[in-house]
C-alpha positions in Angstrom: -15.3 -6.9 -7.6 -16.2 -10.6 -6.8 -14.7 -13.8 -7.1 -11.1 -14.8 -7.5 -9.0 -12.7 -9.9 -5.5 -13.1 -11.0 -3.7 -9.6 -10.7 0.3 -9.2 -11.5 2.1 -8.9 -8.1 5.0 -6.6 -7.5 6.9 -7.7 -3.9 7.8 -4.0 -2.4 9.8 -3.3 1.2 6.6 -1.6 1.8 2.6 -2.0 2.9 0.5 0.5 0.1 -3.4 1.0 1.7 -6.2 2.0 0.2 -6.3 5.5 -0.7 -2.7 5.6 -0.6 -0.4 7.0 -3.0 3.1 4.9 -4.3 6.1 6.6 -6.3 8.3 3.8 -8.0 11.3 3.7 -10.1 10.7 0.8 -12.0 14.4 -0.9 -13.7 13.6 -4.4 -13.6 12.7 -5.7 -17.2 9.6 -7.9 -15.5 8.1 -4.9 -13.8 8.7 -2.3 -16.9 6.7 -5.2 -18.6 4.2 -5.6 -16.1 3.5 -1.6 -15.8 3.3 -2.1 -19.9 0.2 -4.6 -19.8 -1.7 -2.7 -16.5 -1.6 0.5 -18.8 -2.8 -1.3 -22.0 -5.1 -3.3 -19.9 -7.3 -3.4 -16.5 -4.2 -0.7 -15.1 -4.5 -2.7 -12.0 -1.2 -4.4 -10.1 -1.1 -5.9 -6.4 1.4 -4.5 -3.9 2.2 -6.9 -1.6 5.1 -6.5 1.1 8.3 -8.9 1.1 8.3 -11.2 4.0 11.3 -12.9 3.3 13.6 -11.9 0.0 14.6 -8.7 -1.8 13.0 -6.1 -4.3 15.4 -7.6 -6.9 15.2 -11.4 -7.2 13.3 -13.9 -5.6 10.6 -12.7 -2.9 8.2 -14.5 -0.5 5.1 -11.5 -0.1 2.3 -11.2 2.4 -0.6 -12.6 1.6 -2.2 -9.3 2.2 -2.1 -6.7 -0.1 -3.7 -3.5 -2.0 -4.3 -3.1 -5.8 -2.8 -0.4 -7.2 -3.6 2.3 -10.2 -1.0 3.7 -12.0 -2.2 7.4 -12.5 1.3 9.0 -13.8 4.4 7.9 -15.4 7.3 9.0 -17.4 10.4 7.5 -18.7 13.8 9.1 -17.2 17.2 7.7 -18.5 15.9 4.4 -19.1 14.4 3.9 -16.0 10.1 4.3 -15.4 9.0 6.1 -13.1 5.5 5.7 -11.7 3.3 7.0 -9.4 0.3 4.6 -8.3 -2.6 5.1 -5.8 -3.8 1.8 -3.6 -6.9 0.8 -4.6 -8.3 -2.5 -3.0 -7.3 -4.7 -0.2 -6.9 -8.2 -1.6 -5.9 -11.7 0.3 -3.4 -14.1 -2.0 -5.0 -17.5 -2.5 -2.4 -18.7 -4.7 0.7 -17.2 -6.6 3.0 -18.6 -9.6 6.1 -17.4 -10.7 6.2 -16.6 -14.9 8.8 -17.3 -16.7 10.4 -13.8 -16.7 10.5 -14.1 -12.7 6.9 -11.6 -12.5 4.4 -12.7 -9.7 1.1 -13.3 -10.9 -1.7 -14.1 -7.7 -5.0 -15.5 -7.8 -6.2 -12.7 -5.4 -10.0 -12.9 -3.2 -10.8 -9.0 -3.1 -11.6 -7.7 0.9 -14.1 -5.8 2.3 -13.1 -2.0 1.8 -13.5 -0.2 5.1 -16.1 2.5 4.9 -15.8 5.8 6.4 -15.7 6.2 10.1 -15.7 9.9 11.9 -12.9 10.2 13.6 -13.1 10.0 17.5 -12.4 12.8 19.3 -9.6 11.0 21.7 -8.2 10.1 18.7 -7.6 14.0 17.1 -4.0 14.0 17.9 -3.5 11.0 15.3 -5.1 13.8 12.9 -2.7 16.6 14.1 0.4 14.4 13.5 -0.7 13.5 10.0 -1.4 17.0 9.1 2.5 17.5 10.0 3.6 14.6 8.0 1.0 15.6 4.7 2.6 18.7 5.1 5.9 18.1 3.7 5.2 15.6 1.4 3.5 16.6 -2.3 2.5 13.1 -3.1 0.5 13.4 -0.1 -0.7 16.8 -0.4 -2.4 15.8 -4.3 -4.9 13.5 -2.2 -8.2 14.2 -1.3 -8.0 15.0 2.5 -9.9 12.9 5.0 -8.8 14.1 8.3 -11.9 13.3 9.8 -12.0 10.4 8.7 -10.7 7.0 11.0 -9.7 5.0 8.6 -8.0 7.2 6.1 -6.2 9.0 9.2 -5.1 5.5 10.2 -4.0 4.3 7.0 -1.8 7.4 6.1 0.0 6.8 9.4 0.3 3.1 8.7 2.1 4.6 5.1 4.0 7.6 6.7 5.3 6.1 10.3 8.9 4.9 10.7 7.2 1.4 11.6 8.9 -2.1 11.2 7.5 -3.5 8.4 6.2 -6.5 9.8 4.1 -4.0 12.3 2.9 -2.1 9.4 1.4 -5.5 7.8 -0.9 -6.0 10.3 -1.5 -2.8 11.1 -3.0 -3.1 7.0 -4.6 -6.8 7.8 -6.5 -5.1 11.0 -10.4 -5.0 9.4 -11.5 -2.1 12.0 -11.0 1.5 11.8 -11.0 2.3 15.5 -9.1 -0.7 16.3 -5.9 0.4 13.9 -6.2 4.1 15.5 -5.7 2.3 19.0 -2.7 -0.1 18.2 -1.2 3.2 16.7 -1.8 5.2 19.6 -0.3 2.9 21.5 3.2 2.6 19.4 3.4 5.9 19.8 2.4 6.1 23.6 5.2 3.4 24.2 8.1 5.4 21.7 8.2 2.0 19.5 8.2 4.3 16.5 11.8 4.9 15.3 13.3 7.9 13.6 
């Protein structure tokens, strides 16, 4: 994928990476829409994180985000639910608002991050998120990569009780290695919250 494309945005209170997997309960009659169109059409939508705004009404989003693929859904008592794996990295050139209130961004695809073998300083990153997986089935139906730097680093990024803000540009950080450090070091320095 080259070029600018325009991909329907949906403004979450949370950072979806590559590889990543996303449950949502969809209410809102722009976004039952939206998931409507993606599974008619391309079944592509951009998660972006709020920066300023809410989940419901008006939201300013980061301009870096990941496509997402919805890969399961089912309607429950008139709400959808969904559950979506991240797909593609994408920077926001330029988004409009539609008339029913849904985001739609002209969006420059990035440079996915290939595989990196994980460092060996770095397999108690791997330990941790074999804890984490664990628990959680959404994680456990993934392929697992724990030898791999960058999908270690970006299921951390996901799982992590990080502020969200940290969690942006831990996603906007281009190098594998590099987002294993600045995790390490949270960690080293107890910034992560429970």
């Amino acid at each position: 994928m080259s070029g600018p494309h325009e991909l329907p945005l949906f403004p979450l209170g949370t950072v979806l990476l590559p590889g990543g997997p996303l449950a949502l309960r969809v209410f809102e009659p722009r976004y039952v829409d939206m998931v409507a169109r993606c599974l008619r059409g391309e079944n592509r939508f951009g998660v972006v994180a709020i920066r300023e705004g809410a989940e419901v009404g008006a939201a300013t989003p980061y301009e870096v985000g990941t496509s997402a693929e919805i890969v399961d859904w089912q309607e429950e008592g008139g709400l959808l639910m969904i559950v979506a794996h991240g797909r593609d990295a994408f920077r926001v050139s330029q988004t409009r608002r539609q008339d029913d209130g849904l985001y739609v961004g002209t969006v420059e695809w990035l440079e996915p991050l290939p595989p990196v073998e994980l460092p060996s300083v770095y397999a108690p990153l791997a330990v941790l998120l074999r804890q984490l997986v664990d628990s959680l089935p959404l994680y456990r139906a993934l392929p697992l990569k724990f030898d791999d730097a960058v999908w270690v680093g970006s299921r951390l990024i996901e799982l992590l009780p990080l502020p969200l803000p940290r969690k942006q540009a831990l996603l906007e950080v281009q190098e594998a290695v590099a987002r294993l450090e600045q995790l390490a070091a949270v960690l080293r320095s107890s910034q992560v919250t429970s």
